[in-house]
LUMTIZA-907723 format. One record per residue (C-alpha): residue in three letters; x, y negated, z. Coordinates in steps of 0.5 Angstrom, whole numbers, padded with zeros to 4 digits. Layout:
 resn    px    py    pz
  ALA     X     Y     Z
...
***
This chain:
 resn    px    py    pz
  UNK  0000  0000  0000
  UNK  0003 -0006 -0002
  UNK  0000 -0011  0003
  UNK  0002 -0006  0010
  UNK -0001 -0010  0015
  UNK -0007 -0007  0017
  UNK -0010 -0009  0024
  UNK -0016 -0007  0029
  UNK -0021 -0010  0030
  UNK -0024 -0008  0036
  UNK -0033 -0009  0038
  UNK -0034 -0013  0045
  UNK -0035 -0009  0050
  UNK -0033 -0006  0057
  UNK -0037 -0003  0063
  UNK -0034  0001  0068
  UNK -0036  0009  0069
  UNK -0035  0012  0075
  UNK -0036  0020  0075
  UNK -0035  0026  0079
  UNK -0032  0026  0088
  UNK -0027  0020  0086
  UNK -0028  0014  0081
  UNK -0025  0014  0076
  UNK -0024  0007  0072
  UNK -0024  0007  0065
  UNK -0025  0001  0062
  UNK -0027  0000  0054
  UNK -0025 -0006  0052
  UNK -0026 -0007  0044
  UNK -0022 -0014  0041
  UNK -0026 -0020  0039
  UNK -0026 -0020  0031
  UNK -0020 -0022  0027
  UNK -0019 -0030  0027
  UNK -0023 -0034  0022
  UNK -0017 -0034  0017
  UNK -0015 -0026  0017
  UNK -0013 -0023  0010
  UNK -0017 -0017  0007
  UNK -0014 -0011  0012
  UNK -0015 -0004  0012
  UNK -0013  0002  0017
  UNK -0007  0005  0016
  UNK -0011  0012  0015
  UNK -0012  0008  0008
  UNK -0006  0007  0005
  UNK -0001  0009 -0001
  UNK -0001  0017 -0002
  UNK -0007  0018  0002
  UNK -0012  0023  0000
  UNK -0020  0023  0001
  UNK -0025  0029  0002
  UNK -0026  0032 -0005
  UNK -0036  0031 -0006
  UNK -0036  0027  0000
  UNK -0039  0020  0000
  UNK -0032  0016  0000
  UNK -0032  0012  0006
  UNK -0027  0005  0006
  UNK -0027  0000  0011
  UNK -0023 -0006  0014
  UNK -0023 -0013  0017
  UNK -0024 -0020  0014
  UNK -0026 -0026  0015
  UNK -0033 -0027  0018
  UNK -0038 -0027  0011
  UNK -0032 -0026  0006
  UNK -0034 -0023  0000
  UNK -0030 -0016 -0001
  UNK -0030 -0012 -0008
  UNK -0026 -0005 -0008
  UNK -0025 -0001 -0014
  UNK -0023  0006 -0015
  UNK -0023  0011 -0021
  UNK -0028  0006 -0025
  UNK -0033  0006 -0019
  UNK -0033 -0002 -0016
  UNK -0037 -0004 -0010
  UNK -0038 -0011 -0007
  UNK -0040 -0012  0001
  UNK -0039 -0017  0006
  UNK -0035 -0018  0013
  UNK -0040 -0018  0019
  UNK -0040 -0024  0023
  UNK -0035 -0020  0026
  UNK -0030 -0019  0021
  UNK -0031 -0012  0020
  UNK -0034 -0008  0013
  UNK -0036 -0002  0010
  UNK -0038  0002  0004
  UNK -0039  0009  0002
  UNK -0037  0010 -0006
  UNK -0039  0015 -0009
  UNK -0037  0023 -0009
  UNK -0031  0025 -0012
  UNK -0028  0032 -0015
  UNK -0021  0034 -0014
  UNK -0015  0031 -0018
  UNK -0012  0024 -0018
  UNK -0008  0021 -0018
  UNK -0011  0014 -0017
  UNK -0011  0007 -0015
  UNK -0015  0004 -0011
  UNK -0016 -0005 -0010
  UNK -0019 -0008 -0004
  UNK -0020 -0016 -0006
  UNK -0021 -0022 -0003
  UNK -0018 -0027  0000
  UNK -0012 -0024 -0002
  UNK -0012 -0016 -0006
  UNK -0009 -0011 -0003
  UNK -0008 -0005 -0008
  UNK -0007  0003 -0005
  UNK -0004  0007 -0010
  UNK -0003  0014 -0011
  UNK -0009  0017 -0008
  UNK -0011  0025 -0009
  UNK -0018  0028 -0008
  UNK -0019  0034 -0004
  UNK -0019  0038  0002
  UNK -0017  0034  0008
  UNK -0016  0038  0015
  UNK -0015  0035  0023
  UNK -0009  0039  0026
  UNK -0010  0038  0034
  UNK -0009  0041  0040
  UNK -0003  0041  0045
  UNK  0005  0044  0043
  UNK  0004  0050  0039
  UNK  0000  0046  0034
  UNK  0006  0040  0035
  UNK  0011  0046  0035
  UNK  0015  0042  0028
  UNK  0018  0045  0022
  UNK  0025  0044  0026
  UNK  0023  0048  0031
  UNK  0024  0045  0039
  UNK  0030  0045  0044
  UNK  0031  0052  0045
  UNK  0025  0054  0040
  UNK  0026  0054  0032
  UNK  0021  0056  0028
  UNK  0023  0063  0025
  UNK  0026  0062  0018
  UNK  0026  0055  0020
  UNK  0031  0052  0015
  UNK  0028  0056  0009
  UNK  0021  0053  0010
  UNK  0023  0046  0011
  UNK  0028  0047  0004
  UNK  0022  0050  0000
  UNK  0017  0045  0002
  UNK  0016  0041 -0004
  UNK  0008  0040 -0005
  UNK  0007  0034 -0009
  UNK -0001  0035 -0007
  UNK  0000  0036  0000
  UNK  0000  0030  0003
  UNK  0001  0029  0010
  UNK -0001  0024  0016
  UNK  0003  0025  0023
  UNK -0001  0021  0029
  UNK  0004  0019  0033
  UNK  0002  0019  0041
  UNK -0003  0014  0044
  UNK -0007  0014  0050
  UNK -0011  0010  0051
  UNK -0017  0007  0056
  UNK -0022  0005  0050
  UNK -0023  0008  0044
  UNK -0019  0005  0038
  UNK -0022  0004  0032
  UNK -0014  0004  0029
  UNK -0007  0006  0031
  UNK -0002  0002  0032
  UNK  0003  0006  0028
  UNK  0007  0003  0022
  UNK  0008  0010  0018
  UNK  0003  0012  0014
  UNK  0001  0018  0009
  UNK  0007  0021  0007
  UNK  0008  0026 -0001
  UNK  0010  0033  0002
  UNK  0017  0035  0002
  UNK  0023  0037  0005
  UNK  0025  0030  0008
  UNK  0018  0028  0011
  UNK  0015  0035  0013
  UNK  0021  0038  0019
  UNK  0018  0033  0024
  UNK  0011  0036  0022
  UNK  0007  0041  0025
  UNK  0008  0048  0023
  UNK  0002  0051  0023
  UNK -0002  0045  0020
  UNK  0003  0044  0014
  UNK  0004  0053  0014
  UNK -0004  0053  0013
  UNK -0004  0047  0008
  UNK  0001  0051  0003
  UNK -0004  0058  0003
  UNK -0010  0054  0003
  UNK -0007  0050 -0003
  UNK -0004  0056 -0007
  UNK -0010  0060 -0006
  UNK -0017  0054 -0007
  UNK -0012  0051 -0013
  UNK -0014  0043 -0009
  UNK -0010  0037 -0007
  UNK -0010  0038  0002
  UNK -0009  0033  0006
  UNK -0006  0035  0014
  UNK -0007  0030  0020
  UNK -0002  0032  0025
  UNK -0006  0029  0031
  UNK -0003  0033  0038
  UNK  0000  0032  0045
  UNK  0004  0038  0048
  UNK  0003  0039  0054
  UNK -0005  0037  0055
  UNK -0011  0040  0057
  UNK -0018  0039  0053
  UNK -0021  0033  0057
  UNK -0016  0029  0055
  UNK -0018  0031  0048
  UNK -0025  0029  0048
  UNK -0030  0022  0049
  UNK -0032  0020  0055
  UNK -0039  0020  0053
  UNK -0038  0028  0052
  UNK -0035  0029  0058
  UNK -0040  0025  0063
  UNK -0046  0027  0059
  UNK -0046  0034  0062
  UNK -0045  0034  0069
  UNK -0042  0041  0069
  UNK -0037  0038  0067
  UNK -0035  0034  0073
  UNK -0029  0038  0075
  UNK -0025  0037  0068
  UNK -0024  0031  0072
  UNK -0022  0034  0078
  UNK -0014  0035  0077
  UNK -0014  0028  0074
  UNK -0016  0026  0080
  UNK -0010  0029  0084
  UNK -0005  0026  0081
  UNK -0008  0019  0080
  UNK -0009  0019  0088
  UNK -0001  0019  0088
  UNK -0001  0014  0082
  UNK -0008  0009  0083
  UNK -0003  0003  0082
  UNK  0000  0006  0075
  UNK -0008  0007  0072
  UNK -0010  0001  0075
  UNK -0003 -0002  0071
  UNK -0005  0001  0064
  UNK -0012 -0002  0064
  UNK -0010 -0009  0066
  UNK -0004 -0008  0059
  UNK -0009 -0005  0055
  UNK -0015 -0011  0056
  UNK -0008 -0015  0055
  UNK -0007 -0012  0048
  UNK -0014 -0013  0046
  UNK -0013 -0021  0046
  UNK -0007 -0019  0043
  UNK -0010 -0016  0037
  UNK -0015 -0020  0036
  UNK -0010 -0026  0035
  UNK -0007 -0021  0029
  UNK -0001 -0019  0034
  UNK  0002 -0013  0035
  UNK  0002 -0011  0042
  UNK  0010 -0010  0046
  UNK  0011 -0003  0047
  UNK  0009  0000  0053
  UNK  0013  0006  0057
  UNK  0008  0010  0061
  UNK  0008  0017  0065
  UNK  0007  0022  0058
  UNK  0005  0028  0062
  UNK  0001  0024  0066
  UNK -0002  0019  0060
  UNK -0003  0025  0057
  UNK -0007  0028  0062
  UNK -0013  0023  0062
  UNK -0020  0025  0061
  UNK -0021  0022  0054
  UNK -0016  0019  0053
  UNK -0013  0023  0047
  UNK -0018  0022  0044
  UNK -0018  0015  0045
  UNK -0012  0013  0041
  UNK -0011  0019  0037
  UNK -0018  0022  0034
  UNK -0023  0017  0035
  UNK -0019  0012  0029
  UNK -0020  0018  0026
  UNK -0027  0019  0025
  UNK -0030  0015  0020
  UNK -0026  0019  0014
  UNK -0030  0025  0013
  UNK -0026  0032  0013
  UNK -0026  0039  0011
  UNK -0025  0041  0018
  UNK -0021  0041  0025
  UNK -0015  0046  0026
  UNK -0014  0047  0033
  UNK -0009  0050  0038
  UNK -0011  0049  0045
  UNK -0012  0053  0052
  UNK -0005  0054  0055
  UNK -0005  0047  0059
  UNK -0012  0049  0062
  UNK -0010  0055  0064
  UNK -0010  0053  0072
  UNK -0014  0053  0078
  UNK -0020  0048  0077
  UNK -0019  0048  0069
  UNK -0020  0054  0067
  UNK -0027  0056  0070
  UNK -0031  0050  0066
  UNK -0027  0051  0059
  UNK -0031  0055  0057
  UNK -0037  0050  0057
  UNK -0032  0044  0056
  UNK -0029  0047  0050
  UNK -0035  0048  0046
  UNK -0037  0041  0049
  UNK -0031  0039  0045
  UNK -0034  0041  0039
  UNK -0039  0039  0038
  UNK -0037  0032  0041
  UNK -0032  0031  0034
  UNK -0038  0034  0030
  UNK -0043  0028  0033
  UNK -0037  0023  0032
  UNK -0035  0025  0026
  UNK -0043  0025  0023
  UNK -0042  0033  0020
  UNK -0045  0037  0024
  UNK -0044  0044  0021
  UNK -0037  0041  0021
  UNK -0032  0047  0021
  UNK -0028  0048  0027
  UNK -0023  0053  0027
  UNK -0018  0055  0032
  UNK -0013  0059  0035
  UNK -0014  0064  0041
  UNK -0007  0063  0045
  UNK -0002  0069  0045
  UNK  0001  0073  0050
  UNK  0006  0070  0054
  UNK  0009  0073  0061
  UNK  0005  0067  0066
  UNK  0007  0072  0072
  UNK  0001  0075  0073
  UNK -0004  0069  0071
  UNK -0011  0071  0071
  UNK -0013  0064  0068
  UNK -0008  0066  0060
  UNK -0014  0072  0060
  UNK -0019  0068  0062
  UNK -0018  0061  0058
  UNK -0018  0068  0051
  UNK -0025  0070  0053
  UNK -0028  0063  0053
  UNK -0025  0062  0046
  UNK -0027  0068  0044
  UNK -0034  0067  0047
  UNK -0034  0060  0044
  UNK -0035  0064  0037
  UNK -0042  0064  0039
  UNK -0043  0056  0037
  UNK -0044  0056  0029
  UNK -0039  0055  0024
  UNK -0033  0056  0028
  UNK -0027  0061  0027
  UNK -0021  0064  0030
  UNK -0014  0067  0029
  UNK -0013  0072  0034
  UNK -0005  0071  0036
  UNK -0004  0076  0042
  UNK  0001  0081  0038
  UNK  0006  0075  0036
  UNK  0007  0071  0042
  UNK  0014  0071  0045
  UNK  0014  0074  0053
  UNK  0020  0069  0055
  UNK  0018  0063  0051
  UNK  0011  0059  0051
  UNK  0013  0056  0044
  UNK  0013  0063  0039
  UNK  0018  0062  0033
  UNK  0012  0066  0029
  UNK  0007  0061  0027
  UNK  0007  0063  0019
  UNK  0003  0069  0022
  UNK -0002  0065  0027
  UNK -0001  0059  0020
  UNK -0003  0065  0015
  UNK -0009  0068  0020
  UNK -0012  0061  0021
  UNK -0012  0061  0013
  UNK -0015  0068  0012
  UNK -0021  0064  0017
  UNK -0022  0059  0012
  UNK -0022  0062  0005
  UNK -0027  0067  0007
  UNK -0032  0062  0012
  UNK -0031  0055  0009
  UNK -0028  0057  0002
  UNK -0033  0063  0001
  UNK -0027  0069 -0002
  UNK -0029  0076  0000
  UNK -0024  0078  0004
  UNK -0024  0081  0012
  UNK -0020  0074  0017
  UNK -0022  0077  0023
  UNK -0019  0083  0027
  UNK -0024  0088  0031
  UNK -0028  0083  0035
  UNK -0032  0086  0041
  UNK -0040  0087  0040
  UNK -0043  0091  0046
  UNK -0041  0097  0049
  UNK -0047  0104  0050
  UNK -0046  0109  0055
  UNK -0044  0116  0055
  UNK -0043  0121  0060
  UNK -0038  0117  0065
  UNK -0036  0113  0059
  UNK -0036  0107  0056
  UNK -0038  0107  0047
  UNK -0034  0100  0045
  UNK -0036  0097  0039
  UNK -0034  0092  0035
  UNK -0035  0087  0029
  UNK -0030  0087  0024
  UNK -0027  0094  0026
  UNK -0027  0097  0019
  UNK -0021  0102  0020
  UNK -0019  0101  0027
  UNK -0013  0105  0027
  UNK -0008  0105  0033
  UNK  0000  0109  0032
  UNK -0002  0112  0039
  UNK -0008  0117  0041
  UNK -0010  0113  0048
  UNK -0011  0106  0046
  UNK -0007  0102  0050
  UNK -0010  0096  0054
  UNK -0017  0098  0056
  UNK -0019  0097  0064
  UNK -0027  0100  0066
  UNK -0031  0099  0072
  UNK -0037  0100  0076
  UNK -0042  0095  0078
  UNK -0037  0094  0083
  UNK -0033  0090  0078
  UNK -0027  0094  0080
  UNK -0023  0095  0075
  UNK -0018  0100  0073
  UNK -0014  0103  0068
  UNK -0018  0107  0062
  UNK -0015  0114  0063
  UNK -0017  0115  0056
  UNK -0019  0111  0051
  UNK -0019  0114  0044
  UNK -0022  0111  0036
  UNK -0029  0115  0034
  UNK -0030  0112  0027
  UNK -0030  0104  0029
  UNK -0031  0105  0035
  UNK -0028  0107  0042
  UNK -0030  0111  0048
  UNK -0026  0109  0054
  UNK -0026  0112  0061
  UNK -0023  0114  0067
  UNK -0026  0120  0072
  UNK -0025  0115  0078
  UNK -0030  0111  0075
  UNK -0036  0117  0074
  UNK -0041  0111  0073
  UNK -0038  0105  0069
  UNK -0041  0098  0068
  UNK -0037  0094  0064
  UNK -0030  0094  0060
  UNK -0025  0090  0058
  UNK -0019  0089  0054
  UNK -0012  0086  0053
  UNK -0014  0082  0059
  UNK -0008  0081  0062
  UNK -0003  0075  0061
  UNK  0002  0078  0057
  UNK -0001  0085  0055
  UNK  0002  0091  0050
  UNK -0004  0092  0045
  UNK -0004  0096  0039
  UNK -0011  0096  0036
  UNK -0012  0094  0030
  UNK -0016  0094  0023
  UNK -0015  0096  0016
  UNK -0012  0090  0013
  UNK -0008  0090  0020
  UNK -0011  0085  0024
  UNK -0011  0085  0031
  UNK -0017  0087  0036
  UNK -0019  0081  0040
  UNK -0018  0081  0048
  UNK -0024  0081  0051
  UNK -0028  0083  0057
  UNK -0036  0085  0057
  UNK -0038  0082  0064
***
């Protein structure tokens, strides 16, 4: 984009909102209008080499002067809007189809031109380190085949777009970054998430469409932090998501309250046209915020459609009083980026977080079990990753599996190929003289390399549960018991922190831990 200023103009409003045992101040405050002398400007999402979502509505938005005639044209089509009294604007062009690439020009006062613009799929990459997890791998962590990835990425029709990390009180309506879409190649791609740029490629080679990829993620954060205040306070159930919170800021109050009198600072600031000063702030603590994820770096996102959200999250809700609400929260999640975004059957596919040695951890089991449940909820998929994590490291060098397996998902529910993307996934158990009848979905030739199948535990009503003695394939189903359970009620699988499994069906995809209480 040749004029590469771009600012936000921010609605004005603020209120304070107390939830759950200890307030927790938040204050949304949105800048005043841009000044009555402002240049035509546009967000950084609409910048050279950007890409578009291919037979959606093109939305373009900006910010003016207050009344300011404003023309865009794109590929033939021309539309003409007028800046509200705030000095913000909007218009939907007409769907395109996939190809490019284009030019665009935005005039004013003054004309501002995006050039090089593809048409296609556009997918959101969020979620905490494993999703973050770069090409050029973290310290003590590379990527497998690393340096060989990074040197083949030459895509000229993938383009891509990292958010940088922004925790905020207040949802933005831009961020602040400077850098903007990037041409997929060696160079750009090494900072880039790998399983997002791994997914692109497949989805890219296999649908025959330009890809856009939004890396949007923060290591280390819990799924609160990730969703809008309005989504959390809503539900009173999920009062507790701001339990843990709540904690730290007991010892750091001053340090919150310090953020919020910084960020209503920069809303002056921005709406003077200024850049904010750079603020240095507690990341893990920034990071771990209700809403606050979302507030810097989901929110400018959602006036753009999309094809969908790519999602690698659990590990850093797997504690003590996260866990037992993430399975209410996480759907909440969804759902809450689907009414954002304005695309209700919007897919949303994730990861279900792999094996890793936690000690012990009933919480690794439990968080898997409600991502495994939130199947339920429509237009969802996920990629079962229990036999490719690492025992001794959190960060598995193997994303090409996890990248190929979320790709497998998208081609046969979103693309519509007729192709088997998902392993064995539990179905319902029947009872039979002392034992268990375990069935599952997607189990077309369940296989193990040993006779008795190994991961699977059975109880009574009891709830206590023991190691199956025998738990062998019939056909597609397997039969699980143990005399010391002479009347078994439920059955459960893989349910452990770093389990050993070998279970897998015909196109060797693995079974789902799970458990049938």
């Amino acid at each position: 984009m040749k004029n590469t200023q771009h600012r936000s103009a921010q609605r004005k409003t603020s209120f304070r909102q107390k939830f759950g045992r200890t307030a927790f101040l938040v204050v949304l405050a949105c800048g005043a209008a841009l000044p009555a002398s402002a240049n035509v400007t546009l967000p950084i999402l609409l910048s050279d080499h950007m890409l578009v979502q291919r037979d959606q509505p093109i939305h373009i938005w900006g910010w003016a002067e207050p009344g300011e005639d404003i023309t865009i044209t794109l590929s033939g089509q021309q539309r003409t809007i007028k800046a509200d009294q705030g000095g913000s604007w909007a218009v939907d062009l007409p769907p395109m189809k996939a190809g490019g690439p284009y030019e665009m020009t935005v005039t004013g006062k003054n004309v501002l031109k995006v050039n090089d613009i593809l048409v296609g799929d556009l997918w959101v990459a969020s979620g905490q380190s494993n999703m973050e997890f770069p090409l050029s791998g973290f310290s003590g962590a590379p990527l497998k085949d690393g340096a060989h990835e990074i040197a083949t990425a030459n895509h000229p029709e993938i383009r891509l777009f990292h958010v940088e990390g922004a925790s905020t009180t207040y949802p933005m309506v831009d961020f602040e970054q400077k850098s903007g879409w990037m041409v997929c190649m060696p160079e750009t791609v090494a900072k880039f998430s790998a399983v997002a740029y791994l997914f692109g490629r497949e989805v890219n080679a296999a649908e025959k469409v330009p890809v856009g990829l939004v890396d949007s993620t923060w290591g280390g954060t819990p799924a609160e932090s990730w969703i809008s205040l309005p989504g959390i306070t809503t539900d009173a159930a999920l009062a507790p998501a701001f339990d843990e919170f709540n904690l730290i800021a007991a010892k750091r109050g001053d340090e919150l309250k310090r953020w919020q009198r910084e960020d209503a600072d920069d809303v002056v600031t921005r709406s003077q046209g200024q850049t904010p000063p750079q603020r240095n702030r507690n990341r893990s603590f920034a990071g771990n915020t209700p809403a606050a994820l979302f507030n810097g770096m989901i929110a400018p996102l959602q006036p753009m459609h999309i094809r969908g959200v790519l999602w690698y999250q659990g590990e850093g809700s797997a504690t003590t009083l996260r866990t037992p609400i993430y399975g209410r929260l996480f759907p909440a999640l969804i759902e809450d980026w689907r009414k954002g975004w304005k695309q209700p059957e919007m897919p949303f596919l994730f990861v279900q977080i792999a094996n890793f040695n936690a000690h012990g951890s009933k919480y690794w089991p439990a968080i898997r079990e409600a991502q495994r449940r939130t199947l339920s909820l429509a237009h969802t998929g996920m990629a079962i990753s229990i036999d490719v994590g690492d025992s001794n490291n959190v960060h598995p060098a193997d994303k090409q599996t996890v990248a190929h397996r979320l790709a497998l998902v998208a081609r046969a529910t979103v693309y519509g190929e007729d192709i088997e993307y998902a392993g064995p996934l539990f179905s319902e158990t029947s009872l039979e003289a002392g034992a268990l009848r375990v069935w599952f979905h997607h189990a077309e030739g369940l296989h193990s390399s040993v006779a008795i199948v190994p991961g699977f535990e059975i109880a009574g009503a009891d709830h206590n549960f023991l190691p199956a003695t025998d738990a062998h394939i019939e056909g597609q189903q397997i039969v699980v018991s143990n005399p010391k359970v002479p009347k078994p009620v439920y059955v459960r699988y893989g349910y452990q922190d770093d389990p050993k499994l070998d279970l897998y069906n015909s196109v060797k995809l693995p079974a789902s831990p799970f458990s049938s209480e």
